[in-house]
C-alpha positions as CSV (number, residue, x, y, z in Angstrom):
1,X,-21.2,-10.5,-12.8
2,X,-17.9,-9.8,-11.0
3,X,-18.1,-11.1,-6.8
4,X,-16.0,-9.5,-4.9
5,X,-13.5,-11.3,-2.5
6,X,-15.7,-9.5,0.2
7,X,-18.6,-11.4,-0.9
8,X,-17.2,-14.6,-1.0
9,X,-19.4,-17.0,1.6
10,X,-18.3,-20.2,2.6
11,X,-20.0,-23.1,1.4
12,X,-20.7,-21.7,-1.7
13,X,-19.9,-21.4,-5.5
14,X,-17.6,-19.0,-6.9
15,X,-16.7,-17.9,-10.5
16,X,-15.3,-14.5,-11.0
17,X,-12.3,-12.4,-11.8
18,X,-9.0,-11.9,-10.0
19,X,-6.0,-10.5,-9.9
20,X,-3.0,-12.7,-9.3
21,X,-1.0,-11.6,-6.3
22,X,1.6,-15.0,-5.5
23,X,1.8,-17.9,-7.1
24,X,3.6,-20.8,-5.3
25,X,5.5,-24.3,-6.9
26,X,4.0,-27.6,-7.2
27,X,3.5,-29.9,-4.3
28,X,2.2,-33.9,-3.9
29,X,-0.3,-35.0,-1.2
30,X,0.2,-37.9,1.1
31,X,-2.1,-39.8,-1.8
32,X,0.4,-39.1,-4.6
33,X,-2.1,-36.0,-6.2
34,X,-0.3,-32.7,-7.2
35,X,-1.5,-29.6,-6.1
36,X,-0.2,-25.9,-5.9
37,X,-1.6,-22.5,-4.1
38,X,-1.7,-18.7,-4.7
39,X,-2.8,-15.6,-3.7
40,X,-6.0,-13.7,-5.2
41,X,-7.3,-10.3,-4.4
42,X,-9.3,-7.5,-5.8
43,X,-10.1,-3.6,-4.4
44,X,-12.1,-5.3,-1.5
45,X,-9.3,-8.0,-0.1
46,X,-7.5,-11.4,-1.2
47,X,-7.7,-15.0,-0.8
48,X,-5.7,-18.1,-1.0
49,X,-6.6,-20.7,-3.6
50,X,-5.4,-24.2,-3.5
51,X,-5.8,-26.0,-7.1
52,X,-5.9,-29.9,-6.7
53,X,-5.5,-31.7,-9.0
54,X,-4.9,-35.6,-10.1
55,X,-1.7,-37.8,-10.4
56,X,-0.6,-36.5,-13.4
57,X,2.1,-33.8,-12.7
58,X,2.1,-32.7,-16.7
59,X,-1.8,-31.6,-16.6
60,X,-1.1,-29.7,-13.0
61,X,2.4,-27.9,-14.5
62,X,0.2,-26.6,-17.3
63,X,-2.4,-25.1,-15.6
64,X,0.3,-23.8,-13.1
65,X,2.3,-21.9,-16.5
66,X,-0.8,-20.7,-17.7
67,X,-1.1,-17.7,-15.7
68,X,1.5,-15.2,-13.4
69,X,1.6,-12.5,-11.0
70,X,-0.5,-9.9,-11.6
71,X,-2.8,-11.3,-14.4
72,X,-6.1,-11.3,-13.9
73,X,-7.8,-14.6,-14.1
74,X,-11.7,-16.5,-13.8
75,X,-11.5,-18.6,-10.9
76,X,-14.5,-21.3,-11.0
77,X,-14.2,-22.8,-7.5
78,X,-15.6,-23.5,-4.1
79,X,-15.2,-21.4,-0.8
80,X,-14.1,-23.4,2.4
81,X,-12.8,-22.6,5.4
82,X,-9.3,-23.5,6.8
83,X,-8.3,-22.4,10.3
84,X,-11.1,-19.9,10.6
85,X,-10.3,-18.4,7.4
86,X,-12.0,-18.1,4.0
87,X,-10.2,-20.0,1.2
88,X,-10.7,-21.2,-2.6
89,X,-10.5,-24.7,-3.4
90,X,-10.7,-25.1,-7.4
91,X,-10.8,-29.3,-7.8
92,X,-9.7,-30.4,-11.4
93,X,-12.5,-31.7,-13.3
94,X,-14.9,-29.6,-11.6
95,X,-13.6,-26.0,-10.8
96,X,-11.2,-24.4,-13.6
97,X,-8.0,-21.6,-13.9
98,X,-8.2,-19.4,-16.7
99,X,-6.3,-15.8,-17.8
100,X,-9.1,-13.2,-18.6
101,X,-8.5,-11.0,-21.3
102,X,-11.2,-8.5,-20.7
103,X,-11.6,-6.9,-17.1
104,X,-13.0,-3.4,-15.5
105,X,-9.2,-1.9,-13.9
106,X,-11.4,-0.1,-11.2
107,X,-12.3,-3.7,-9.7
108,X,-9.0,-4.3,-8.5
109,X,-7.7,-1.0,-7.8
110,X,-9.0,0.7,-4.9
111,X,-8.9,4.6,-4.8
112,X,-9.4,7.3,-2.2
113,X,-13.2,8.5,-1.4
114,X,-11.2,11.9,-1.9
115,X,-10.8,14.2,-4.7
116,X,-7.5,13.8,-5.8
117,X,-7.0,17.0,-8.0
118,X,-8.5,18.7,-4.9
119,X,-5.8,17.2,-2.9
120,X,-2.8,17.8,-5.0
121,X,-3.7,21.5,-5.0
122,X,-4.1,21.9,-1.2
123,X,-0.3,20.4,-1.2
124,X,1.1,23.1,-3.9
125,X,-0.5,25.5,-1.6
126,X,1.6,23.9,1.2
127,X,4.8,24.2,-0.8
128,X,4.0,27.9,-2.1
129,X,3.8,29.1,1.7
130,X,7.2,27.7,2.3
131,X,10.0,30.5,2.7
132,X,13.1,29.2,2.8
133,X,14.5,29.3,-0.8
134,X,16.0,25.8,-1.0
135,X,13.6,24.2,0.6
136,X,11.0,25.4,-1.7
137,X,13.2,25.1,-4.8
138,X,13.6,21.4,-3.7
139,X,9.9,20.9,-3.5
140,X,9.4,22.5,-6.3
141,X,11.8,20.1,-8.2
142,X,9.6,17.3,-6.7
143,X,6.0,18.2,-7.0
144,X,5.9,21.2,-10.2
145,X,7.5,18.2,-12.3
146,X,4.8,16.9,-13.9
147,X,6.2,13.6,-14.3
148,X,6.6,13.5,-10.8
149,X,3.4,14.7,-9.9
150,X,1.2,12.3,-11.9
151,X,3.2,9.4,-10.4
152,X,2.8,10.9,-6.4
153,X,-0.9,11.5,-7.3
154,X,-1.9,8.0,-8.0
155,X,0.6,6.1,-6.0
156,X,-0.5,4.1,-3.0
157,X,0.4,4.5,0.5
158,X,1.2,0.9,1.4
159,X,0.6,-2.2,0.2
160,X,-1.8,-3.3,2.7
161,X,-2.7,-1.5,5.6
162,X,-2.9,2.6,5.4
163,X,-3.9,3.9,2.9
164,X,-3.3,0.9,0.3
165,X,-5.3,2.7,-2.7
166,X,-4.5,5.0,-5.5
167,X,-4.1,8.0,-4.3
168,X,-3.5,7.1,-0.8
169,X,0.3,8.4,-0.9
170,X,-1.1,11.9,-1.4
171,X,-3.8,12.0,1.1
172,X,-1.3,11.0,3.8
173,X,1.7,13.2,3.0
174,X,-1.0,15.8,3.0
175,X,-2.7,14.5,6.4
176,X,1.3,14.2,7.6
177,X,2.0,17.7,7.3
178,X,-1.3,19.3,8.0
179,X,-1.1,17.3,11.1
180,X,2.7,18.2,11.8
181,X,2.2,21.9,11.1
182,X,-0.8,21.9,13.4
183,X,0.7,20.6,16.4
184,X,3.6,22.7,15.4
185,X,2.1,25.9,17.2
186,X,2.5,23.9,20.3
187,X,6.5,24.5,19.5
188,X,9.3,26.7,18.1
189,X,10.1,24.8,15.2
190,X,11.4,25.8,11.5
191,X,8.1,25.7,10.1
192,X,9.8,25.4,6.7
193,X,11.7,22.0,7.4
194,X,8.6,20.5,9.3
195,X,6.8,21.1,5.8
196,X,9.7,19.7,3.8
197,X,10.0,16.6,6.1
198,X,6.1,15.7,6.4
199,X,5.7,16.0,2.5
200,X,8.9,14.0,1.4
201,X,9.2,11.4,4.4
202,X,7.1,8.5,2.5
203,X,8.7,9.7,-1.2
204,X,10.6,6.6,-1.5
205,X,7.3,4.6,-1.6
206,X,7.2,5.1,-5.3
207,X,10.2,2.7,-6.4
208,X,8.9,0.6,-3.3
209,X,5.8,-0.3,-4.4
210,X,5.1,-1.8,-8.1
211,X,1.1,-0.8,-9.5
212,X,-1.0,-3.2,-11.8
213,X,-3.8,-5.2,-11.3
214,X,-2.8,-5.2,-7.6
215,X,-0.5,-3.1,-5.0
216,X,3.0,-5.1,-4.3
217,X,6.1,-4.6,-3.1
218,X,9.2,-4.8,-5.6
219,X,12.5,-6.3,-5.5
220,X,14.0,-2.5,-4.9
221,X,11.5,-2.1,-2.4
222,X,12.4,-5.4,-0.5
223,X,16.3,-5.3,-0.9
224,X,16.3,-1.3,0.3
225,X,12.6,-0.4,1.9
226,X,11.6,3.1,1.0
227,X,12.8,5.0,4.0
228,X,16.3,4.3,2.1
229,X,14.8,4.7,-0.9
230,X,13.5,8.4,-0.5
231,X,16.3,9.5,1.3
232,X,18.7,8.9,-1.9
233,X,16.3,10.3,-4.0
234,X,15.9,13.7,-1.8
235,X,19.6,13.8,-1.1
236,X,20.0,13.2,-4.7
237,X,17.8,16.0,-6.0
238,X,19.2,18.6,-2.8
239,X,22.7,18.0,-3.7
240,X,22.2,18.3,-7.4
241,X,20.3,21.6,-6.3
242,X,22.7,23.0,-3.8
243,X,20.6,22.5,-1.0
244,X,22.4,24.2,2.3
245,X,24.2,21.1,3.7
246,X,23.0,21.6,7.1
247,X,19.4,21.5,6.4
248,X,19.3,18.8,4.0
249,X,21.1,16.6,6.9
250,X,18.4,17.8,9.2
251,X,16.0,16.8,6.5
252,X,17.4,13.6,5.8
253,X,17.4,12.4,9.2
254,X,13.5,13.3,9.6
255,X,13.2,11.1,6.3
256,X,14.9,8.0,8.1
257,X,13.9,8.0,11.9
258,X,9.9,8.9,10.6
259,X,9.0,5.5,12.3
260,X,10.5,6.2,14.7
261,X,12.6,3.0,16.2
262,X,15.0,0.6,14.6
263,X,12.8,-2.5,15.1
264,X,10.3,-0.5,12.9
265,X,12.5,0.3,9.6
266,X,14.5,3.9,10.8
267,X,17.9,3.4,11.2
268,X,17.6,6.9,13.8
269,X,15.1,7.4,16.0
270,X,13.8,11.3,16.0
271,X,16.5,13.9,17.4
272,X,14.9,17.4,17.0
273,X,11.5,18.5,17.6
274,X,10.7,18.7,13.4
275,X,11.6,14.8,13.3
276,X,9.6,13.6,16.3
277,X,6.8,15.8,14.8
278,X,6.4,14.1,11.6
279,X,7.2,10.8,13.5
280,X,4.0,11.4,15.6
281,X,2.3,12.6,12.7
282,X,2.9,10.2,10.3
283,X,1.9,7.7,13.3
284,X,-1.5,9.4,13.9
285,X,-2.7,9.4,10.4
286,X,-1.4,5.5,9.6
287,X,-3.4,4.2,12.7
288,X,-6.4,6.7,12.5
289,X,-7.1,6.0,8.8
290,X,-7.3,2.0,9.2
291,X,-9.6,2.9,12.3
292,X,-11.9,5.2,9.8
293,X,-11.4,2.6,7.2
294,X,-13.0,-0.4,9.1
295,X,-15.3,1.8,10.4
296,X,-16.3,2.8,7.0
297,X,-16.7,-0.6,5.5
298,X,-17.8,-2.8,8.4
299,X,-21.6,-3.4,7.8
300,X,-23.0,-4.7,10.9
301,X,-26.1,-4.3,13.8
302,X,-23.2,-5.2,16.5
303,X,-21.5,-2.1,18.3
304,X,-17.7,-3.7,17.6
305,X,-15.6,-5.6,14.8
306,X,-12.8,-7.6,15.4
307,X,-9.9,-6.6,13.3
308,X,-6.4,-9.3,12.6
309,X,-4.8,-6.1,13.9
310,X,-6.3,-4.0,16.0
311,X,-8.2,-6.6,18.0
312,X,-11.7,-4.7,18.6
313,X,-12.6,-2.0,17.1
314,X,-15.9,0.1,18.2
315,X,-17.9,1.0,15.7
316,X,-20.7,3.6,17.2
């Protein structure tokens, strides 16, 4: 029966499957024993394992080769607690590392409580209602491809906080520019661009992120980020297109000041009312969704739940 990492008590016994997130070298202990650590996780959080073992480096070094990143493995072990967190301690001779060959995908993977076909729709509606001829001709080149589309569906949002299941990329784009639009009637804006902006700002997320057994970000993804990232691939697209110039530098820049500061990831912060818009926007929904999130899973009697984060959270 598979435990979940969220299940995990300290104190006690574990032997279930994992997905591999990190894997780090070999060290030695004070008392000459080798011993190495990685990460662990599943669709409910991850864990660090240490595996300990004895004083010959050989036996370690083989159990260390026997597995990699993003394999899922049975970890038979015990749960203890270092610095007021959970951890795995698998001892050799009594716990034990092994790559499983048979696993259920939807353990690992967590997905959004919403219907993504539903979703996906509600966005192609969004694009149809978009006058501007290049604009929508851009977004059609994007989301009618349905190479594209299958990929935007089921990508994730982020690797840990917002919206870090399948499907989570779609539900905030869409949230972005419902959001966006909405406060829009507040303002004279180009309705049009707004639209364009909110749905494409997080784009690059799909060559920043890498999907298996576990979310992760890849070496494209570290070297460039994916505010980068999806601005070459919209400029790319526009300019193969013959986007008007003017608006596709417009749209560019709400693509890289979207979080709005340098010390954030945008190398511009938000010059025109469009930009600041989708900056607020995107802001709203990446904060509001964790606060929903722990809401949603936190089972407890007590009114609050202290989140890493977000320090307390209230929870009725």
């Amino acid at each position: 029966m598979k435990t979940f990492v969220s299940e995990l008590v300290v104190g006690a016994s574990v032997d279930s499957l994992f997905s591999v997130k990190y894997k780090r070298g070999i060290d030695l202990t004070k008392n000459g024993k080798y011993y190495f650590s990685f990460g662990i996780a599943d669709k409910t959080g991850e864990i660090e394992v240490t595996y300990w073992g004895g004083a010959n480096k050989v036996t370690v070094q083989a159990i260390h080769d026997s597995f990699e990143e993003g394999n899922v493995i049975n970890v038979v072990g015990r749960v203890d607690s270092y610095q007021d967190r959970k951890k795995i301690s698998v001892n050799e001779g009594l716990g034990s590392v092994s790559v499983a060959t048979t696993f259920n995908l939807s353990d690992f993977l967590p997905e959004s409580t919403r219907n993504i076909d539903d979703m996906f729709s509600e966005l192609l509606t969004m694009v149809d209602a978009v006058a501007n001829p290049g604009l929508k001709a851009l977004l059609n080149a994007f989301f009618r491809d349905e190479t594209f589309a299958e990929k935007f569906k089921h990508a994730p949002g982020a690797m840990y906080l917002h919206h870090a299941w399948i499907g989570g990329l779609l539900e905030h784009s869409l949230a972005v520019a419902k959001t966006a639009n909405c406060a829009a009637s507040n303002y004279e804006v180009d309705q049009d661009l707004l639209t364009a902006g909110a749905l494409l700002h997080d784009i690059g997320k799909l060559k920043e992120l890498e999907v298996s057994t576990n979310i992760k970000v890849g070496e494209e993804g570290m070297l460039l980020g994916h505010i980068t990232l999806g601005c070459e691939m919209v400029r790319r697209k526009a300019e193969e297109m013959g986007l008007d110039p003017h608006i596709l530098l417009k749209l560019s820049h709400m693509i890289i000041s979207h979080h709005g500061k340098q010390e954030y990831g945008s190398s511009k912060s938000p010059m025109f009312v469009e930009s600041i818009l989708v900056y607020y926007a995107d802001e709203m929904d990446a904060k509001a969704s964790q606060f929903e999130r722990i809401k949603r899973d936190t089972n407890s009697e007590d009114f609050r739940v202290y989140d890493k984060y977000w320090g307390e959270i209230y929870l009725k």
